[in-house]
PyMOL Python script that loads the backbone (N, CA, C, O; Angstrom):
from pymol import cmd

cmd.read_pdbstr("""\
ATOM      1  N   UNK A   1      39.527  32.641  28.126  1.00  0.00           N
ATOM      2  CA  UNK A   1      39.999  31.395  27.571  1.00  0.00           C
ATOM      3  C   UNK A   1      39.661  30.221  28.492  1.00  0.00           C
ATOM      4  O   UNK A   1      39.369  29.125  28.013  1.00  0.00           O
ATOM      5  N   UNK A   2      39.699  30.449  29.842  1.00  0.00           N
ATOM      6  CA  UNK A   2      39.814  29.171  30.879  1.00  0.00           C
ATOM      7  C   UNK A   2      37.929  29.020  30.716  1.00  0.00           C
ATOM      8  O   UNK A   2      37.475  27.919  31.029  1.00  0.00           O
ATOM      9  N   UNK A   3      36.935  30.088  30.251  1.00  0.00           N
ATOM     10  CA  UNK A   3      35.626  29.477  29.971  1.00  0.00           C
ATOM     11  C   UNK A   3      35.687  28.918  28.971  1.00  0.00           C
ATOM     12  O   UNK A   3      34.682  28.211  28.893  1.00  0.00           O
ATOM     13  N   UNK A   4      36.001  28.862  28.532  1.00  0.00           N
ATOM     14  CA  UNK A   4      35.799  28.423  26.308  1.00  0.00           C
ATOM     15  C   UNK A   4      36.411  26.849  27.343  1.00  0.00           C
ATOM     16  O   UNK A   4      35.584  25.945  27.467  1.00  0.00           O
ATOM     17  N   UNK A   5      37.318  26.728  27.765  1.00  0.00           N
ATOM     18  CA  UNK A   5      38.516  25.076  28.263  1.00  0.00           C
ATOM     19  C   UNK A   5      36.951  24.324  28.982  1.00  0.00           C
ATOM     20  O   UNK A   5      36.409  23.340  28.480  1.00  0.00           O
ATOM     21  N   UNK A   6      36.507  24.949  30.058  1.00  0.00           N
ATOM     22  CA  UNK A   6      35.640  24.307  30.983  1.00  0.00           C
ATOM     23  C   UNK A   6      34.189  24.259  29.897  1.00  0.00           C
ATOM     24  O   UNK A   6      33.350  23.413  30.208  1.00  0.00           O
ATOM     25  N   UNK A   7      33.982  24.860  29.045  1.00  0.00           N
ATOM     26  CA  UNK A   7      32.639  24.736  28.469  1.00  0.00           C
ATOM     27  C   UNK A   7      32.853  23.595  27.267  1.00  0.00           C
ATOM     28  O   UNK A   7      32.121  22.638  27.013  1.00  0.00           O
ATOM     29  N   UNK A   8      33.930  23.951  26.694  1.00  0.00           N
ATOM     30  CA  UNK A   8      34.253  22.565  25.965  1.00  0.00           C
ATOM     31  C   UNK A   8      34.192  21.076  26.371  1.00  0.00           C
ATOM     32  O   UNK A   8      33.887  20.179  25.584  1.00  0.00           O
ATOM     33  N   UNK A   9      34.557  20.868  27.860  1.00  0.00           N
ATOM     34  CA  UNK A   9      34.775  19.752  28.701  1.00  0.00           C
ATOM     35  C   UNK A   9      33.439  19.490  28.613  1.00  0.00           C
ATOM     36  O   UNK A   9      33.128  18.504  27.945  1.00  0.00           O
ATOM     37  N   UNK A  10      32.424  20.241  29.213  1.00  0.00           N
ATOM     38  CA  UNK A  10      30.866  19.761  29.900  1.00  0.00           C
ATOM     39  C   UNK A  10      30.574  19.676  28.491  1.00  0.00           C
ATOM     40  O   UNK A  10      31.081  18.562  28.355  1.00  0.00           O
ATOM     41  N   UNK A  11      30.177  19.949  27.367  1.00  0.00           N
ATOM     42  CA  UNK A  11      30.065  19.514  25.993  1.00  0.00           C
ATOM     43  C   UNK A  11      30.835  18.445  25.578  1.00  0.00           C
ATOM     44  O   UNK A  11      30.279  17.847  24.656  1.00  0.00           O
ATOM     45  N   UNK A  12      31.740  18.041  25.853  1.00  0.00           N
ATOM     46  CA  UNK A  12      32.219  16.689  25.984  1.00  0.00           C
ATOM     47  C   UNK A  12      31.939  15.748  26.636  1.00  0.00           C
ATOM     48  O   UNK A  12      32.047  14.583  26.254  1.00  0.00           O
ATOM     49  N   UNK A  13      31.547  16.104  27.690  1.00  0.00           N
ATOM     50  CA  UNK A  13      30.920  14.698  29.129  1.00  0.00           C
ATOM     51  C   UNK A  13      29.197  14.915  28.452  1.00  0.00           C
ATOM     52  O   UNK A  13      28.629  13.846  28.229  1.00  0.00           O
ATOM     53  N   UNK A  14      28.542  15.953  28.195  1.00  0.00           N
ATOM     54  CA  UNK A  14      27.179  15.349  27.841  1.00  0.00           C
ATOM     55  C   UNK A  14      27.549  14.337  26.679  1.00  0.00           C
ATOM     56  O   UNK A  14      27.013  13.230  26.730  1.00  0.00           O
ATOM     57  N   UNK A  15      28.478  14.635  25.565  1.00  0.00           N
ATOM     58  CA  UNK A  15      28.265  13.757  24.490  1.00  0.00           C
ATOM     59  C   UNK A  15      28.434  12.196  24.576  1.00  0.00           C
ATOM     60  O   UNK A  15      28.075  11.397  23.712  1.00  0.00           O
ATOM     61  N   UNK A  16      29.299  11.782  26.270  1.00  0.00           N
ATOM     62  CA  UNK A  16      29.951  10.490  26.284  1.00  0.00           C
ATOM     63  C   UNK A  16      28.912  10.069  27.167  1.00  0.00           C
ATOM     64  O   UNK A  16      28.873   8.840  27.234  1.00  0.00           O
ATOM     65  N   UNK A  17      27.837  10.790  28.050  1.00  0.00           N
ATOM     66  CA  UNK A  17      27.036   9.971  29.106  1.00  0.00           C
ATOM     67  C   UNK A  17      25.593   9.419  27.903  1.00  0.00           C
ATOM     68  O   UNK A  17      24.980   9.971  26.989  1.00  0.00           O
ATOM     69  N   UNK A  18      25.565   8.365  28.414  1.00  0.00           N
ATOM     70  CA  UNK A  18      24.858   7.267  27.517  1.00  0.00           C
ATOM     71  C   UNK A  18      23.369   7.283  28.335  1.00  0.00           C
ATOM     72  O   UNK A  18      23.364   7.156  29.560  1.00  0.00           O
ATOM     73  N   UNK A  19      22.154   7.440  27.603  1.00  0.00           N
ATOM     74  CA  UNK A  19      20.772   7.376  28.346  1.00  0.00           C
ATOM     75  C   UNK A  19      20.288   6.210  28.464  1.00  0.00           C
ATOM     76  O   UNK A  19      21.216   5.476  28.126  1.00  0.00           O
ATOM     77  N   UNK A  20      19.685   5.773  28.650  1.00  0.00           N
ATOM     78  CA  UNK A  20      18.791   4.358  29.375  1.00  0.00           C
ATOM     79  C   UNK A  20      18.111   3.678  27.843  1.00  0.00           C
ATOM     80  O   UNK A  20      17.670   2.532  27.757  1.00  0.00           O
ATOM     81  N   UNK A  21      18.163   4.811  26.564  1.00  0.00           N
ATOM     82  CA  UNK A  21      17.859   4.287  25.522  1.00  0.00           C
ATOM     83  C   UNK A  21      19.139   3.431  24.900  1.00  0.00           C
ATOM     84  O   UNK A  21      19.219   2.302  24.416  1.00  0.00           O
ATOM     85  N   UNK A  22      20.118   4.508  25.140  1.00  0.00           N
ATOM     86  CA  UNK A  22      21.543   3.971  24.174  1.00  0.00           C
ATOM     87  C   UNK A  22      21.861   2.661  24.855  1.00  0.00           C
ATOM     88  O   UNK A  22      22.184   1.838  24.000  1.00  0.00           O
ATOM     89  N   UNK A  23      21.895   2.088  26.258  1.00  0.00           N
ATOM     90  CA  UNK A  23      22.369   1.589  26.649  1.00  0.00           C
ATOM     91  C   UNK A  23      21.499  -0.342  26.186  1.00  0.00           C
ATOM     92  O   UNK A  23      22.091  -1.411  26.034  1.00  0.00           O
ATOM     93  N   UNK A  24      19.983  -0.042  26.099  1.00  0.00           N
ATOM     94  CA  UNK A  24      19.459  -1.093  25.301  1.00  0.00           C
ATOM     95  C   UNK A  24      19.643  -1.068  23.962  1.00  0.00           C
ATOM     96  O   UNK A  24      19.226  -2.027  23.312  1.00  0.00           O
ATOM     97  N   UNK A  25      20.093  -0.318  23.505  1.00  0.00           N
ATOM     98  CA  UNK A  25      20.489  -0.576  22.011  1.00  0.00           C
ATOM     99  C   UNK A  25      21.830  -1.330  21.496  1.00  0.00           C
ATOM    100  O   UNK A  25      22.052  -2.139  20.595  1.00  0.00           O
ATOM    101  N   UNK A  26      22.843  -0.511  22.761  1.00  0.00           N
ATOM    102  CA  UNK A  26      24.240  -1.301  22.697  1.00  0.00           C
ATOM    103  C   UNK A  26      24.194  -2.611  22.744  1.00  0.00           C
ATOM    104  O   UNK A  26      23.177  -3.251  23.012  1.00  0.00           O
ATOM    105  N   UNK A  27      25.748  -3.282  22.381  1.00  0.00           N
ATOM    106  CA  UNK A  27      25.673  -4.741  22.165  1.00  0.00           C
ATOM    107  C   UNK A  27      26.987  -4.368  22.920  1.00  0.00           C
ATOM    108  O   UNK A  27      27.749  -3.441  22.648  1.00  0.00           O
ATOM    109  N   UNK A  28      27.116  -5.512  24.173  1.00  0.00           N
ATOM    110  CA  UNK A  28      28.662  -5.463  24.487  1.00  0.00           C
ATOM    111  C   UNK A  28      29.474  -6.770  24.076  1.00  0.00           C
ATOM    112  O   UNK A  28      28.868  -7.730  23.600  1.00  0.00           O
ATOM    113  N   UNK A  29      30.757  -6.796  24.252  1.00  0.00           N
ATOM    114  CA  UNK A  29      31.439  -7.283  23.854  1.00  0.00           C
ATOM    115  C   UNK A  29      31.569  -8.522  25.328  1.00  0.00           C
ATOM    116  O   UNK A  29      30.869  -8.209  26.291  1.00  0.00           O
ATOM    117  N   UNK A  30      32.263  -9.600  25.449  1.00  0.00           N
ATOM    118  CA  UNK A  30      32.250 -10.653  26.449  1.00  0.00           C
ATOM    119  C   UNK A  30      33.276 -10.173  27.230  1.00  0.00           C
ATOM    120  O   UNK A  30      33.375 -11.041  28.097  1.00  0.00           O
ATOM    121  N   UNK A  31      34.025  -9.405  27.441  1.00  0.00           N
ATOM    122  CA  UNK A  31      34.820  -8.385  27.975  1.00  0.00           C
ATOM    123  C   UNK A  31      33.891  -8.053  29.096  1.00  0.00           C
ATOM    124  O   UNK A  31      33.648  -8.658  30.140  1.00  0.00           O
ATOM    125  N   UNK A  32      33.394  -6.832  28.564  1.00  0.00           N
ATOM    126  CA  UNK A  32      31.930  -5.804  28.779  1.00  0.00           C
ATOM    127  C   UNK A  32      31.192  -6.404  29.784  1.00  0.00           C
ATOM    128  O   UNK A  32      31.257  -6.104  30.976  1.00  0.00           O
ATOM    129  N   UNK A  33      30.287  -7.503  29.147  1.00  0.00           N
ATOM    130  CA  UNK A  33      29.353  -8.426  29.410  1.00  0.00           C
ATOM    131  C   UNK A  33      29.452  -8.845  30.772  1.00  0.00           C
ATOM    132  O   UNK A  33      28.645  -8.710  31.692  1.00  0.00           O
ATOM    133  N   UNK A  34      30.425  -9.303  30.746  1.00  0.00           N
ATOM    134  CA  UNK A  34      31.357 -10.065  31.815  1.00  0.00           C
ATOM    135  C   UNK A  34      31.552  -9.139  33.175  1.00  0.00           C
ATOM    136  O   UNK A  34      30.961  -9.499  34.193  1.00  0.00           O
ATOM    137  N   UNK A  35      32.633  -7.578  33.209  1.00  0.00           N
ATOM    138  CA  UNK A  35      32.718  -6.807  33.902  1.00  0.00           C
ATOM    139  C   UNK A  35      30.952  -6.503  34.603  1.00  0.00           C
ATOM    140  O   UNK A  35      30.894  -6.092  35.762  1.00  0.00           O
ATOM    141  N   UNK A  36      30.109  -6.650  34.107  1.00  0.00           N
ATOM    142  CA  UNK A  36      28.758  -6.065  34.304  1.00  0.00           C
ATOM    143  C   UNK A  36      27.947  -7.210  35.396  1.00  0.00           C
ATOM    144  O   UNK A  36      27.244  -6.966  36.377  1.00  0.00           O
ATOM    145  N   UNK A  37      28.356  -8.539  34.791  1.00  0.00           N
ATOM    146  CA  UNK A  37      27.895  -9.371  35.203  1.00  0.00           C
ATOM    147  C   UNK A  37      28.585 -10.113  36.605  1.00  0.00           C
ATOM    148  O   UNK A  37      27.898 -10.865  37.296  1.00  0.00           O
ATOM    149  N   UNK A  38      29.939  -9.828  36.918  1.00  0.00           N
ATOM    150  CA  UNK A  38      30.989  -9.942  38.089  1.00  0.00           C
ATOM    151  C   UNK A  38      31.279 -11.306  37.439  1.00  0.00           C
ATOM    152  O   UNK A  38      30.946 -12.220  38.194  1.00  0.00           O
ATOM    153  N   UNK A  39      31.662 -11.616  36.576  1.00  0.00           N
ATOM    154  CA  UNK A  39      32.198 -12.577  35.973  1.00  0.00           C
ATOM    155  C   UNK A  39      33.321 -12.826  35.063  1.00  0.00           C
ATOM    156  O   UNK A  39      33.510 -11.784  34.436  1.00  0.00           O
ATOM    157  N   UNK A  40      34.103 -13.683  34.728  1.00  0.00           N
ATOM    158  CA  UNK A  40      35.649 -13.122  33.874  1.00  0.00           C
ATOM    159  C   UNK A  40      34.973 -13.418  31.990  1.00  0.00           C
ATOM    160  O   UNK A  40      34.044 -13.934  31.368  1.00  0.00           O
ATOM    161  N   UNK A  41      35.820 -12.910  31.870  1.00  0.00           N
ATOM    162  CA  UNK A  41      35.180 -12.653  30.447  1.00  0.00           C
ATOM    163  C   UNK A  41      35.720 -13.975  29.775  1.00  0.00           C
ATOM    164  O   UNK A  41      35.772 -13.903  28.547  1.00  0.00           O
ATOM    165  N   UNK A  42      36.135 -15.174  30.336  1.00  0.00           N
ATOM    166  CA  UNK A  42      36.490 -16.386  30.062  1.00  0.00           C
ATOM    167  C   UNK A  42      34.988 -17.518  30.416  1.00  0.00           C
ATOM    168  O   UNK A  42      34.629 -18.591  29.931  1.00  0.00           O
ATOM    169  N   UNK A  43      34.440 -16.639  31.465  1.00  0.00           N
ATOM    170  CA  UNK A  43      33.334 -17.749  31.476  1.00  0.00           C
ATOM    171  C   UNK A  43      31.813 -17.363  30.695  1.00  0.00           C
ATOM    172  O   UNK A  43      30.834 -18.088  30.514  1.00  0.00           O
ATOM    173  N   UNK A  44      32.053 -15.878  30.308  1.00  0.00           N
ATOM    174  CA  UNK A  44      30.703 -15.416  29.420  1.00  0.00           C
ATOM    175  C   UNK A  44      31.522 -16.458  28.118  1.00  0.00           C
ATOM    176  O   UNK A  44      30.813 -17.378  27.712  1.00  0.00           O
ATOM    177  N   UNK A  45      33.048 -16.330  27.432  1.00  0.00           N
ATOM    178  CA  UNK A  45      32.754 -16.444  26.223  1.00  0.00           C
ATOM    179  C   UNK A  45      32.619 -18.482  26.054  1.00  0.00           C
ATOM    180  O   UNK A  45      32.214 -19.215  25.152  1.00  0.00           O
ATOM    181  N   UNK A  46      33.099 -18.690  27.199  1.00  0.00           N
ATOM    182  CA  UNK A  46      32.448 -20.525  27.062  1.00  0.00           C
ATOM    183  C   UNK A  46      31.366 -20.434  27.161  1.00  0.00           C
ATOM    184  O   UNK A  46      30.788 -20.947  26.203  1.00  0.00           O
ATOM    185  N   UNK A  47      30.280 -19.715  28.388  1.00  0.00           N
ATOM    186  CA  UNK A  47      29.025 -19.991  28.069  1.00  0.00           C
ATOM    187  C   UNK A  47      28.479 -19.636  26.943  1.00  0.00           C
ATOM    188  O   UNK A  47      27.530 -20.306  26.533  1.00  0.00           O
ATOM    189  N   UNK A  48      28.942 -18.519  26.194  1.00  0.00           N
ATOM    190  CA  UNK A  48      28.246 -18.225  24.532  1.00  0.00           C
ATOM    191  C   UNK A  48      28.801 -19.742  24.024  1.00  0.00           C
ATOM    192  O   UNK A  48      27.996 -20.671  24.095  1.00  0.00           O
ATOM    193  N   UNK A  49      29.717 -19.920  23.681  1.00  0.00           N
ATOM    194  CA  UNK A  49      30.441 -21.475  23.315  1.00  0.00           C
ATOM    195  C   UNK A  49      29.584 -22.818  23.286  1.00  0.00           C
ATOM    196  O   UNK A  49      29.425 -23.678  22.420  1.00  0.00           O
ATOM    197  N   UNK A  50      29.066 -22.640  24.660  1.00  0.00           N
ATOM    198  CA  UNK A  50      28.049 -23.633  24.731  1.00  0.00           C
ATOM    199  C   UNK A  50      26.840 -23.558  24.864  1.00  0.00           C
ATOM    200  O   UNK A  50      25.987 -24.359  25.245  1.00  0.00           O
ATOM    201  N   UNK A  51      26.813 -22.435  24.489  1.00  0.00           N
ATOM    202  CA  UNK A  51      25.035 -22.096  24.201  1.00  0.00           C
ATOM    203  C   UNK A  51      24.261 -22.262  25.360  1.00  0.00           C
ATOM    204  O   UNK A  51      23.078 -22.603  25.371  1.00  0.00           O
ATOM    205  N   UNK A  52      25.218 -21.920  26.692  1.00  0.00           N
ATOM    206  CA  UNK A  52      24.168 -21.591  28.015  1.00  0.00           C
ATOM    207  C   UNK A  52      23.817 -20.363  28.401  1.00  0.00           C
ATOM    208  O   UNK A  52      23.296 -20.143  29.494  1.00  0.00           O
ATOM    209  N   UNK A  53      24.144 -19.235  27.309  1.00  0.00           N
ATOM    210  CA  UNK A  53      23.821 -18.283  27.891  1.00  0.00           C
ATOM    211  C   UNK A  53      23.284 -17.609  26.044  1.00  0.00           C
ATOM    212  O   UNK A  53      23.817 -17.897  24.972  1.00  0.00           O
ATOM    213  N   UNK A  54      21.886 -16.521  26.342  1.00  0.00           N
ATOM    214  CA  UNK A  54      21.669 -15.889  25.051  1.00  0.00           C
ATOM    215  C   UNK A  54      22.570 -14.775  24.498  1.00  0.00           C
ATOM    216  O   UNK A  54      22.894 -13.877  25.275  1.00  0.00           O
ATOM    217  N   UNK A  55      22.998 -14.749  23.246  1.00  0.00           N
ATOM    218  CA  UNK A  55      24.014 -13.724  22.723  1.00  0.00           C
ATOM    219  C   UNK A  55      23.689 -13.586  21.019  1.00  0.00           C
ATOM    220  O   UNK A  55      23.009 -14.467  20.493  1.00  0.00           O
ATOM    221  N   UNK A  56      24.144 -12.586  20.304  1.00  0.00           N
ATOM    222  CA  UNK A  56      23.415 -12.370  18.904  1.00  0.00           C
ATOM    223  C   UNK A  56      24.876 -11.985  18.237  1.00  0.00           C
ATOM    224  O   UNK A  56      25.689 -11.501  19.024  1.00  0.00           O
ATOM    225  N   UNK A  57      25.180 -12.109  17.225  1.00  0.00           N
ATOM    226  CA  UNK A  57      26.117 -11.831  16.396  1.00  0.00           C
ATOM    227  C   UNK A  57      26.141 -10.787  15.816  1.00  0.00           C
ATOM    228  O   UNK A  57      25.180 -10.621  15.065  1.00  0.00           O
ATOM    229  N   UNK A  58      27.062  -9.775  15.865  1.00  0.00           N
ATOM    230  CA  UNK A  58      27.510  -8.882  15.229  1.00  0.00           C
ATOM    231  C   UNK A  58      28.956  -9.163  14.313  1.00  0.00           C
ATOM    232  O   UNK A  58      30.093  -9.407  14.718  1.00  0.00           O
ATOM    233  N   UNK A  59      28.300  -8.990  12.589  1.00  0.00           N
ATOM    234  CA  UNK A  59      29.207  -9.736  12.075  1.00  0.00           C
ATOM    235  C   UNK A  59      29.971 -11.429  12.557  1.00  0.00           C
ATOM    236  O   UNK A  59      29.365 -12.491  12.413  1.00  0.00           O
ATOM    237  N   UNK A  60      30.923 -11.347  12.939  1.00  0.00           N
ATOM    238  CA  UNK A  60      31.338 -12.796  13.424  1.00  0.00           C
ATOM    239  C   UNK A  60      31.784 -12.336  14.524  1.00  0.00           C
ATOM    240  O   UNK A  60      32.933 -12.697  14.782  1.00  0.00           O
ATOM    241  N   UNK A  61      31.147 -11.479  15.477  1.00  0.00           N
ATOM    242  CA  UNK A  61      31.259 -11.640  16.707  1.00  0.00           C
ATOM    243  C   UNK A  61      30.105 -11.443  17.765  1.00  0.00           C
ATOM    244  O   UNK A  61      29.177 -10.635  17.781  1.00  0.00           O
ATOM    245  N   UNK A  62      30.591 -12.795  18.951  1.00  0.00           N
ATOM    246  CA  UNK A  62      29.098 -12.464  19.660  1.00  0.00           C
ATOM    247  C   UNK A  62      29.353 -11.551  20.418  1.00  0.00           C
ATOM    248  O   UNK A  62      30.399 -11.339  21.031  1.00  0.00           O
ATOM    249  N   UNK A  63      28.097 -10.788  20.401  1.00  0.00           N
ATOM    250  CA  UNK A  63      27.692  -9.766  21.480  1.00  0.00           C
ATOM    251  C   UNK A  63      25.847  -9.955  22.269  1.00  0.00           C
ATOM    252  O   UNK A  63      24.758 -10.296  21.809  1.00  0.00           O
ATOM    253  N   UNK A  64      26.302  -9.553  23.508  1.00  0.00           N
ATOM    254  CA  UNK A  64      25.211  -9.686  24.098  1.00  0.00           C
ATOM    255  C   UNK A  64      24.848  -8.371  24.441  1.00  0.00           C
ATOM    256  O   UNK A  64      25.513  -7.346  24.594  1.00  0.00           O
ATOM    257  N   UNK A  65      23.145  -8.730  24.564  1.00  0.00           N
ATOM    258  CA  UNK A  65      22.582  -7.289  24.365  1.00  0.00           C
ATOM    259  C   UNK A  65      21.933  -6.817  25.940  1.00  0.00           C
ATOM    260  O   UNK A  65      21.605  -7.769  26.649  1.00  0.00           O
ATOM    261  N   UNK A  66      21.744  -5.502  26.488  1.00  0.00           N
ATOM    262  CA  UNK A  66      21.184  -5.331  27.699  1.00  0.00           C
ATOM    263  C   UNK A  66      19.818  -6.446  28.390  1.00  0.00           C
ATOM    264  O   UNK A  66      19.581  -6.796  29.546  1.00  0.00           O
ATOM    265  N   UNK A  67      19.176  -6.735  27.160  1.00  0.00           N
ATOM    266  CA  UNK A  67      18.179  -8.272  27.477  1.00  0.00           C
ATOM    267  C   UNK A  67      19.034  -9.534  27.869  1.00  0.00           C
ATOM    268  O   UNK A  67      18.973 -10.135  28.942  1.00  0.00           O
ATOM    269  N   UNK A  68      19.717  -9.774  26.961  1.00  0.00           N
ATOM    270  CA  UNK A  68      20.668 -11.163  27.349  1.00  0.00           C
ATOM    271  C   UNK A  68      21.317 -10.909  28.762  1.00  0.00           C
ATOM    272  O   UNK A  68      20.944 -11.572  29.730  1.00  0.00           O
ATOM    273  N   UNK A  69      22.213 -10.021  28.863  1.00  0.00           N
ATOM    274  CA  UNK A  69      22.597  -9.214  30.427  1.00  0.00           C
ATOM    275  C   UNK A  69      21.478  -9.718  31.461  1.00  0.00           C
ATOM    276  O   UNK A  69      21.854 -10.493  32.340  1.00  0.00           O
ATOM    277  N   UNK A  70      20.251  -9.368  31.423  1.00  0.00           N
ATOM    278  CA  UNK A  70      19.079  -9.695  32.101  1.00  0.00           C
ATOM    279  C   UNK A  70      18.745 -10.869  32.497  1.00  0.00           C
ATOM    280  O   UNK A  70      18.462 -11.292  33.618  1.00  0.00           O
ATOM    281  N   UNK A  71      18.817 -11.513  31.186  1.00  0.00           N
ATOM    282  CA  UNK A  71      18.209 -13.239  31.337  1.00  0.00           C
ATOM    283  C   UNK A  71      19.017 -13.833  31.821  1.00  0.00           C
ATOM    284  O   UNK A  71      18.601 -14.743  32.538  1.00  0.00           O
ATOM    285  N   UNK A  72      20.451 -13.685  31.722  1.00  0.00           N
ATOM    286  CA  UNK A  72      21.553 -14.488  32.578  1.00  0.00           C
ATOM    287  C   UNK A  72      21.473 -14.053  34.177  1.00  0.00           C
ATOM    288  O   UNK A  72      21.773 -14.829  35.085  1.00  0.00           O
ATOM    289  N   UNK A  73      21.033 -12.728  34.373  1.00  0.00           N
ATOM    290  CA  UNK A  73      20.772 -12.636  35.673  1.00  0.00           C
ATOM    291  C   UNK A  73      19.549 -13.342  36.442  1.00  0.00           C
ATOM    292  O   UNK A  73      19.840 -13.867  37.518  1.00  0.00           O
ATOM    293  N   UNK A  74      18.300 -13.409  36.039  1.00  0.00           N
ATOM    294  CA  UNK A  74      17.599 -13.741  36.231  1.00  0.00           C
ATOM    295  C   UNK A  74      17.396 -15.154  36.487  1.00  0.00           C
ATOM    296  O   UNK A  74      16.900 -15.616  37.515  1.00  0.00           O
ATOM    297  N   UNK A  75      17.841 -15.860  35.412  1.00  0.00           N
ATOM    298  CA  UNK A  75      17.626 -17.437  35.692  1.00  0.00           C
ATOM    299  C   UNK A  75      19.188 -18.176  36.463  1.00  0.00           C
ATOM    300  O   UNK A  75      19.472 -19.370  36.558  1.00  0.00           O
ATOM    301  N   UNK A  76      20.017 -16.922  36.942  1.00  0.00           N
ATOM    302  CA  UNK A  76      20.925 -17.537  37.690  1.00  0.00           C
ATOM    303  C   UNK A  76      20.057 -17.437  39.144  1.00  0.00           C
ATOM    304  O   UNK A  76      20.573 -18.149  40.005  1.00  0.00           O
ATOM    305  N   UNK A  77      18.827 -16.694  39.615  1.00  0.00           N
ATOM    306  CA  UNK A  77      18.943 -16.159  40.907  1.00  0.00           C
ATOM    307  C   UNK A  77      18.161 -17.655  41.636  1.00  0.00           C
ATOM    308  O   UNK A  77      17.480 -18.340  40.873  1.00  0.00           O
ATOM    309  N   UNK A  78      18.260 -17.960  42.663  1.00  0.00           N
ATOM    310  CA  UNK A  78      17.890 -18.675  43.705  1.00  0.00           C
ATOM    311  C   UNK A  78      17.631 -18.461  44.759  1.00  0.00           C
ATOM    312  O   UNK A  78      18.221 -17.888  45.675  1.00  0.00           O
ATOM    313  N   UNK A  79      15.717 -19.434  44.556  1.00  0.00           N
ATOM    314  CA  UNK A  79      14.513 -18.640  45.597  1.00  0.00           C
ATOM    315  C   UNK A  79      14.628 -19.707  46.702  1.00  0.00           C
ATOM    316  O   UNK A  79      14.566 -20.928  46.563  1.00  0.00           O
ATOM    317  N   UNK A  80      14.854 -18.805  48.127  1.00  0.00           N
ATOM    318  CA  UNK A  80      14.918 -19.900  49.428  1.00  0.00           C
ATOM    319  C   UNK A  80      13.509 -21.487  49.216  1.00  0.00           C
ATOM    320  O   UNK A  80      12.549 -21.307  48.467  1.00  0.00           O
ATOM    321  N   UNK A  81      13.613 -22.341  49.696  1.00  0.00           N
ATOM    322  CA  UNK A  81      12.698 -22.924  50.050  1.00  0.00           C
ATOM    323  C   UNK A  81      11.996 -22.576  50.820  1.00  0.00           C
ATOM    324  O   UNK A  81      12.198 -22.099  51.936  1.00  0.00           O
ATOM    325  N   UNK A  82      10.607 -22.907  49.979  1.00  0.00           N
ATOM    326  CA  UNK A  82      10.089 -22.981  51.658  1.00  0.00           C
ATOM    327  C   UNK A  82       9.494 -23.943  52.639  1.00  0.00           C
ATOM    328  O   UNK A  82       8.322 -23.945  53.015  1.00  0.00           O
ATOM    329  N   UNK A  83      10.366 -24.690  52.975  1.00  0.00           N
ATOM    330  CA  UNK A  83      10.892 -25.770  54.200  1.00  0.00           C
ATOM    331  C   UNK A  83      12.220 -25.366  54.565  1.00  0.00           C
ATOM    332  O   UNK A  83      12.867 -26.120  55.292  1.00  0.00           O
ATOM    333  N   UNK A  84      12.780 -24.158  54.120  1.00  0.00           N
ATOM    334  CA  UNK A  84      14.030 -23.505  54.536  1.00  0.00           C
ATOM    335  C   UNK A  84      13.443 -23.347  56.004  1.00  0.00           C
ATOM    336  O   UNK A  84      12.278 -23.175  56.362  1.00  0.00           O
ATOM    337  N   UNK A  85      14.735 -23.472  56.815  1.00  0.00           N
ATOM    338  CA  UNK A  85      14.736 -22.494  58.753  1.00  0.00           C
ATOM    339  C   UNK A  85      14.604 -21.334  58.086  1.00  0.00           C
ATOM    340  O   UNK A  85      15.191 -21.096  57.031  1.00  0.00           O
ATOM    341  N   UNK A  86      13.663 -20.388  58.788  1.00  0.00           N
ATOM    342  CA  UNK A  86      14.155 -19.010  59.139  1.00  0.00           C
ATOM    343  C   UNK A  86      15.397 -18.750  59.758  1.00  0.00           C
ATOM    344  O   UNK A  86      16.037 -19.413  60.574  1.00  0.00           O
ATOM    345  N   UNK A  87      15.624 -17.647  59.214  1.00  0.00           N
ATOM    346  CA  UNK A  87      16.829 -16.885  59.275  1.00  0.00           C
ATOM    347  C   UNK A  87      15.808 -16.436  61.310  1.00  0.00           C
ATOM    348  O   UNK A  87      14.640 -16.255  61.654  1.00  0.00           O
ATOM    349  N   UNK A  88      17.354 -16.462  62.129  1.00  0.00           N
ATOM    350  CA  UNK A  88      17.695 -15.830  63.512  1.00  0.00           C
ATOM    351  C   UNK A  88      17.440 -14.095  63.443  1.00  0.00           C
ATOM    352  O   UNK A  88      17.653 -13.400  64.436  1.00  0.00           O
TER     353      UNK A  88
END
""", "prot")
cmd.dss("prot")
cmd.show_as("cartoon", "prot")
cmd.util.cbc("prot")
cmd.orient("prot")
């Protein structure tokens, strides 16, 4: 019986681990979005609000997709000058 308990479990954890496909397909929620991004899920859903950040609608709600995730990372990042000091 205690195999049938433990074989059921690992047939349960393959069904919940998500592959690198599922995860571009998903749409998260500004919750989600947010946790992923180290941000409160108050400033993803103003930036959807004000249209500074990309997001797609599901039904009447926005969700952003593993691309949008991306592009907000990307065009937040900031490249040193270079007339910057070197770093010591």
């Amino acid at each position: 019986m205690d195999v049938i308990l433990r074989l059921t479990e690992a047939v349960e954890q393959l069904t919940v681990r998500q592959t690198a496909a599922d995860l571009e397909l998903r749409c998260f929620t500004p919750e989600e979005a947010a946790r992923l991004l180290g941000k409160t899920e108050n400033w993803v859903v103003e930036a959807i609000r004000e249209r500074r950040i990309p997001f797609t609608y599901v039904g009447r709600s926005p969700r952003l997709t593993a691309d949008h995730i991306r592009w907000v990372q990307a065009n937040g990042e900031v490249r040193p000058s270079r007339y910057a000091k070197p770093a010591r």
